[in-house]
N, C-alpha and C positions, 0 to 999 in steps of 0.2 A: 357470905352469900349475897349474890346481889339483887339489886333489887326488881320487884317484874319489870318495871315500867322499861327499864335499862336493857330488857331481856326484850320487851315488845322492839324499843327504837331499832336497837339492832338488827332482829329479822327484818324489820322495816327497811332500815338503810340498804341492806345487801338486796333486798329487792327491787329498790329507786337502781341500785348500780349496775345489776344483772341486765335490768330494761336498758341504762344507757348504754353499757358494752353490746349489746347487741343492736341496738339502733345506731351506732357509730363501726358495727362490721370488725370491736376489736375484741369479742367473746364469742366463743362457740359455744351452746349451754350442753349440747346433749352427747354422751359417748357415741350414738352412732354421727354425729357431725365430723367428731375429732375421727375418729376414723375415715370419713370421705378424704377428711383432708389430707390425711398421712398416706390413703394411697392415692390419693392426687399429686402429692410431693413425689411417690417413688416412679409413680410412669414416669412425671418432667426430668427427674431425674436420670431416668435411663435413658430418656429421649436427648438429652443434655450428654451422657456420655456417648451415644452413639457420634450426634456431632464433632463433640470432640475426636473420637476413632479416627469419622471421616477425615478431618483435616489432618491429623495424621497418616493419614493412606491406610490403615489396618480396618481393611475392609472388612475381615473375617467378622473382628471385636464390634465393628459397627455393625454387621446382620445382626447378630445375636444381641446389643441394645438394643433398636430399633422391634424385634421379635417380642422381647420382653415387653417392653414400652406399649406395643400395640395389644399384646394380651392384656396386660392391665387395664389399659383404657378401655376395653369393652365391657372389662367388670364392674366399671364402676362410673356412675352416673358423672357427664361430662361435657360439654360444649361440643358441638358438630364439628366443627372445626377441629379441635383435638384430634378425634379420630383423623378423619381426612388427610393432617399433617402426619400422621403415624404412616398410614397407610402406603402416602404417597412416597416416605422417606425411606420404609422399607423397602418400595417396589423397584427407587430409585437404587440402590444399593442393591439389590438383587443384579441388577444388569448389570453393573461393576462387575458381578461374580461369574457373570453370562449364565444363571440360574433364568431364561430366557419364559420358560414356559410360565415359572412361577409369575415372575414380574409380570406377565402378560394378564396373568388371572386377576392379580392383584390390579392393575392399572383397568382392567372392565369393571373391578367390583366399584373402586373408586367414580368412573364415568358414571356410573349409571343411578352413584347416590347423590355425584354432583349436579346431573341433570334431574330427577326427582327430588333435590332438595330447590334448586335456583333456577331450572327451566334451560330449554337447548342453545339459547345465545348467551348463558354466564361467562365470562372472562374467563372464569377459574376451568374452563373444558378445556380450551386453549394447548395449554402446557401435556391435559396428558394425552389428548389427541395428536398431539406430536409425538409424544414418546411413544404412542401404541402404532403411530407409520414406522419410527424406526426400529421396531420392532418386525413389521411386517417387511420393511425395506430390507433387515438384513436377512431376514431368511428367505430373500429372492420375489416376495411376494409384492412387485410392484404397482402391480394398479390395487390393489388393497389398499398399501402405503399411500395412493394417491390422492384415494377416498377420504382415508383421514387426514391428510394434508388439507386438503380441499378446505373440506369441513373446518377447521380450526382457520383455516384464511379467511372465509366469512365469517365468524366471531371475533376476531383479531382486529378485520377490516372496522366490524360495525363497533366494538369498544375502543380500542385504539387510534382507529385512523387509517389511511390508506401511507401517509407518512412515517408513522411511527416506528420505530427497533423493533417491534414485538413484530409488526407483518414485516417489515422487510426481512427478517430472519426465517418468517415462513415461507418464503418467497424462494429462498435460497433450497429450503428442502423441497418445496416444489420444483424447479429449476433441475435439481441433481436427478431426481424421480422422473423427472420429463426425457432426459438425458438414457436414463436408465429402459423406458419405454421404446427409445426409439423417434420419438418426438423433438430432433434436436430443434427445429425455428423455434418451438415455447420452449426446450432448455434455455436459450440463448435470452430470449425478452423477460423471462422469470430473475436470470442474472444480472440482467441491466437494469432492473425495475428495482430489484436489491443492492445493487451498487449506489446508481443513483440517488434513493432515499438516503443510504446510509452517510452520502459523503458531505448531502445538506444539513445532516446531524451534529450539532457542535461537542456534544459530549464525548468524556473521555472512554465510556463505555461504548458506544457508537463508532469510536477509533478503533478501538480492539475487535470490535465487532465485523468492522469495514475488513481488516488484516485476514480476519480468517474469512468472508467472503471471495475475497482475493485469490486467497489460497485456494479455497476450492476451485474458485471456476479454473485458474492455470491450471491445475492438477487433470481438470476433466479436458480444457483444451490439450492438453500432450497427449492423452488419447483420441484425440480426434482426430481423421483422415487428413495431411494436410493439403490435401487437393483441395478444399473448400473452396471451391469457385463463385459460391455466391458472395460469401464477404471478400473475394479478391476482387471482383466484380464492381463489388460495393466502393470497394477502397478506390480503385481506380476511376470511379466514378467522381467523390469525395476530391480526388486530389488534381485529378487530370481532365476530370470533365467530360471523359467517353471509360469507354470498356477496355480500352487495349493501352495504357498505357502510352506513355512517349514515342512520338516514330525512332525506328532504329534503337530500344534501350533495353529488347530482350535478351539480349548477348547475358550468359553469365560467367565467361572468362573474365579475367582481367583483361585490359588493354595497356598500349606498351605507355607506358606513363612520359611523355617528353615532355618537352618544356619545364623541366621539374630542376628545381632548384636543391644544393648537396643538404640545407637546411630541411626542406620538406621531406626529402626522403629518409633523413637522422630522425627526423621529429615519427611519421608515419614507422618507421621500425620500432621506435619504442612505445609507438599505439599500442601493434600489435603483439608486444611482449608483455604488455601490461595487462591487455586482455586476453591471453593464452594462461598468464600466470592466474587470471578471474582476481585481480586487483580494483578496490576499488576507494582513489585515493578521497573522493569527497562523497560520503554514503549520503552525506543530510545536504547536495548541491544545491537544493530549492533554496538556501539557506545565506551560501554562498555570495560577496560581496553585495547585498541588499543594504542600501543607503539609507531604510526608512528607517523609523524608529522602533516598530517593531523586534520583538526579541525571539529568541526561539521557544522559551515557554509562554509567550502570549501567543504564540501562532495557532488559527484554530487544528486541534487535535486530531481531526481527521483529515485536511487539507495537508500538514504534514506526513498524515499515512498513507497520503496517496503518493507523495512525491519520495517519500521512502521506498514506499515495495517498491513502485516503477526504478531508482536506483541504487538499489541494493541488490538487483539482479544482476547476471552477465549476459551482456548483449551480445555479444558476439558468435555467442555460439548457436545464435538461434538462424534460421533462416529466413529468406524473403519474404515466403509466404507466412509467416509467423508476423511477422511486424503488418505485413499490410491487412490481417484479419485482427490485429490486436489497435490498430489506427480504424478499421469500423467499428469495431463493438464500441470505443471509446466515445467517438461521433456520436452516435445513437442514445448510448448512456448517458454521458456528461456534455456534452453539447459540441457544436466544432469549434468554440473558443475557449473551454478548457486547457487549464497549463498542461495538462497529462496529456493531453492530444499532442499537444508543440512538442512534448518529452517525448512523445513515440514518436513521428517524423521526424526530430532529428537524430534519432539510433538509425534509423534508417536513411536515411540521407549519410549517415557515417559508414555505416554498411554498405551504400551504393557506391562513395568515396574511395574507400578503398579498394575499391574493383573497377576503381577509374569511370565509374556510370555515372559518369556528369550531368545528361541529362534529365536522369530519373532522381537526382539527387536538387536539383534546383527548386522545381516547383514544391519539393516537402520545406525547404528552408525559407522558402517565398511564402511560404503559408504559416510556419512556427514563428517565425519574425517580429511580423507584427503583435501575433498573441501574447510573446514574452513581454514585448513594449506595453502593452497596456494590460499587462500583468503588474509584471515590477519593475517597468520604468525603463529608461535608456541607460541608467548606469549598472543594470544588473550583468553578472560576470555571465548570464544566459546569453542577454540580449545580447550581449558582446560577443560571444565569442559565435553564435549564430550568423552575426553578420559577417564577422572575419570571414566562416564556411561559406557563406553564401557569394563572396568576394571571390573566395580562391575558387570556388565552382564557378565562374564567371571567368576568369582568367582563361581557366583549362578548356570552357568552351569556347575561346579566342574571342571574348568580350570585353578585352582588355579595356576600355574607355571605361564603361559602366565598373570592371573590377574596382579601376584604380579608385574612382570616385566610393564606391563602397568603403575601401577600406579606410580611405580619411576618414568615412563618418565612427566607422569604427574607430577610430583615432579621437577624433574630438568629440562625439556624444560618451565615451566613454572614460573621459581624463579624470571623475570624479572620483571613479572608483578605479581606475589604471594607474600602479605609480610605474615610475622608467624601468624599473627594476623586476619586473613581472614578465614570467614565462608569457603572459596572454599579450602584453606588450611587444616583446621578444618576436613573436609569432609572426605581429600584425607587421612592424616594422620590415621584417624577414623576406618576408613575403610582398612587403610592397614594394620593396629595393629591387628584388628581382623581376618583379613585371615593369617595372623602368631600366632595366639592363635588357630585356625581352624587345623594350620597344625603341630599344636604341640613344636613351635618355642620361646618357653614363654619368652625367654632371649627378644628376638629382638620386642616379641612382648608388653614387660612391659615397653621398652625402647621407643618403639613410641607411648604408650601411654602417657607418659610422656609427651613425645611433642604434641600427641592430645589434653591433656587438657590444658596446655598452651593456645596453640591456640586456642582451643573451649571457655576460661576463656578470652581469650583478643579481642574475635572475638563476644562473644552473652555478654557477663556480668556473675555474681557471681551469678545470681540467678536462670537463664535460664533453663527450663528442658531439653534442648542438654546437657549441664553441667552433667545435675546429671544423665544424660543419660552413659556419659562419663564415670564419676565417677563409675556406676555399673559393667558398662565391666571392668573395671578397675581390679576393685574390683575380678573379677574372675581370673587374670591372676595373680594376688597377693596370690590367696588361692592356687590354683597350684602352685604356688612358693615357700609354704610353709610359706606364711609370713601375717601370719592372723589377726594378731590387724591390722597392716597396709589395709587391706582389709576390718577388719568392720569400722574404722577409713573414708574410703570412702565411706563406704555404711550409714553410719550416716548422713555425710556429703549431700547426693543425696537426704536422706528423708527429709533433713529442708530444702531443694529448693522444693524438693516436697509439702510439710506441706505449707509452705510460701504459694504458688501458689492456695493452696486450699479455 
């Protein structure tokens, strides 16, 4: 038997212990505590496998967690918050299911305990006054949707910032909704006011962000008229400095291409087969011969998203007016010395090239030029090869003097990043030989040939039709030279690459 005193300390001690387990949060004393807590485990619980569903895509499994999870939690005493997260994860997964009306009910019950718990500028309205426009946006109810857009821009605006992700993504749904209205000048500045923000965003969610802005607005421009005369208006203002364009350069046939050397015309064929095929051999060119030290994963993550979508596209198959309204929005949004500006002018200036519009193709190269130089510098493979275009555009307008001098600088501002052996070498050379055979210069002009085919032979291979393209100009500047075996001696040589090929 033991003894009292032994019997007192004891109920004594478990009493000192009970008080500390519960003053330290690691004892429940009473059966109804343990039971709050065990259904508090089972709503997180369901609310945890709903999650789980979701990321799985088994959307069905996630309504019916998320179902459960919100019933319980209303049974049992809980944090504001709890509910709210229930509520709003249900509603969200409802619309997965296009259960439209339900989510709808659920997302007002939510609005209107988030605003009588926190008042009408909380942060937390934000999200589902967006959800309840697209809700309203898609069942056609568009100035609804734009109410609620609205509203969530000025809580966004005054919590976030006028810079922030969180508005310029509201921006975007306002833009679409403006669009949708009939209101295309605010579609258009709701777009640019979300591009804009987004591309001064360095983060990597801000990148991804920027991508699907993109996306939308292209998506909406392919449905718009492309008569748009006020941003061709604009563009031509932007580039040319009046309203009409270059004199003489509304022609849109080709013109007959002369003075054209058998190199340009070899080189311009497999332009345009590479762009027929929607090839695109360098998707990351921003990237492309850059001498700095910079690498590609240090590059800011949206400045690469910009230079992405712009060339991951296919230009070619777009039209005139597509570039000169895609060179104003750009202006407006990102400035007129944006790289992506330079990146539209010269699709376009390529575009105008090819169709022999020399003159509408100058002042876009006159204008990308400079931008690229004090972008990424004189040895970037941009800057380069803009000034080359800008040369041979020069040439074909019979500016032979100023061509020639271009293309040296293209020559020596770019030997850093040019080796002999390089198609953009190749090019330069090609091209300069022949506007010294144009001007009647045969000396200097059999001399760089010489080093064209070099480098055309160490740049494409022995068998390439650029080669035996080469080989034919060659070949003329040789007969004028008076030196004629040596000239059929080439021109033999261009028919077995030819023959081969056949």
């Amino acid at each position: 038997m033991l003894p009292q005193n032994f019997k007192h300390r004891t109920i004594s001690s478990i009493a000192l212990t009970l008080v500390a387990l519960q003053s330290t949060n690691l004892f429940i004393a009473t059966p109804s505590a343990l039971a709050k807590e065990a259904a508090a485990a089972t709503w997180q619980a369901y609310l945890e496998q709903g999650d789980s569903a979701l990321t799985e895509q088994n959307i069905s499994e996630a309504e019916a967690a998320y179902r459960k999870a919100l019933e319980l939690v209303e049974k049992n005493s809980h944090k504001p918050v709890d509910e709210e997260n229930c509520v709003r994860k249900l509603a969200d997964t409802l619309m997965l299911r296009n259960k439209v009306s339900e989510a709808q009910n659920l997302y007002l019950r939510l609005l209107n305990t988030l605003v009588s718990r926190y008042g009408n500028s909380s942060p937390k309205l934000g999200k589902v006054l967006i959800s309840l426009g697209s809700i309203q946006e898609a069942l056609g109810n568009h100035q609804l949707a734009m109410d609620y857009y609205q509203r969530a821009l000025k809580i966004n605006e005054k919590n976030y910032g006028y810079y922030s992700p969180e508005f310029a993504d509201n921006l975007q749904s306002v833009g679409r909704t403006s669009f949708r209205l009939g209101q295309t000048e605010d579609g258009h500045k709701y777009f640019k006011q979300s591009i804009k923000i987004l591309t001064n965003q360095p983060s990597l969610s801000a990148s991804e962000q920027l991508k699907r802005t993109l996306k939308n607005y292209k998506d909406i421009l392919k449905g718009e008229d492309k008569s748009n005369q006020t941003l061709i208006e604009d563009f031509n203002k932007d580039i040319y400095g009046d309203k009409k364009g270059p004199k003489g350069a509304a022609q849109s046939s080709p013109q007959p291409k002369a003075n054209q050397s058998s190199f340009e015309t070899e080189r311009a064929f497999k332009l345009k087969a590479s762009a027929q095929e929607q090839i695109s051999e360098a998707p990351q060119i921003v990237l492309k011969g850059l001498n700095h030290p910079e690498t590609e994963a240090s590059l800011a993550p949206v400045f690469k998203t910009m230079n992405e979508t712009i060339y991951n596209q296919s230009h070619f198959e777009r039209g005139e007016d597509y570039y000169q309204r895609k060179i104003s929005i750009d202006i407006e949004a990102l400035g007129a010395t944006h790289p992506a500006v330079a990146n539209d002018m010269c699709s376009l200036a390529v575009y105008y090239m090819s169709r022999a519009q020399f003159a509408k193709a100058k002042p876009l190269l006159s204008k990308a030029l400079p931008i690229y130089e004090s972008t990424y510098g004189q040895d970037n493979i941009l800057t380069i090869n803009t000034r080359a275009s800008l040369a041979s555009t020069l040439f074909h307008l019979g500016e032979t003097a100023q061509a020639a001098t271009v293309y040296r600088q293209a020559l020596s501002r770019g030997q850093k990043t040019l080796t002999p052996n390089s198609i953009e070498t190749a090019r330069i050379l090609n091209d300069l030989a022949y506007l010294y055979f144009q001007q009647g210069k045969l000396e200097d002009s059999c001399t760089f040939y010489e080093w064209a085919l070099a480098s055309t032979e160490g740049a494409v291979g022995q068998k390439d039709p650029l080669l035996a393209a080469c080989l034919k100009d060659y070949a003329q500047v040789l007969r004028g030279l008076g030196r004629g075996q040596e000239a059929s001696a080439a021109e033999a040589r261009a028919e077995r690459i030819i023959d081969a090929k056949q």
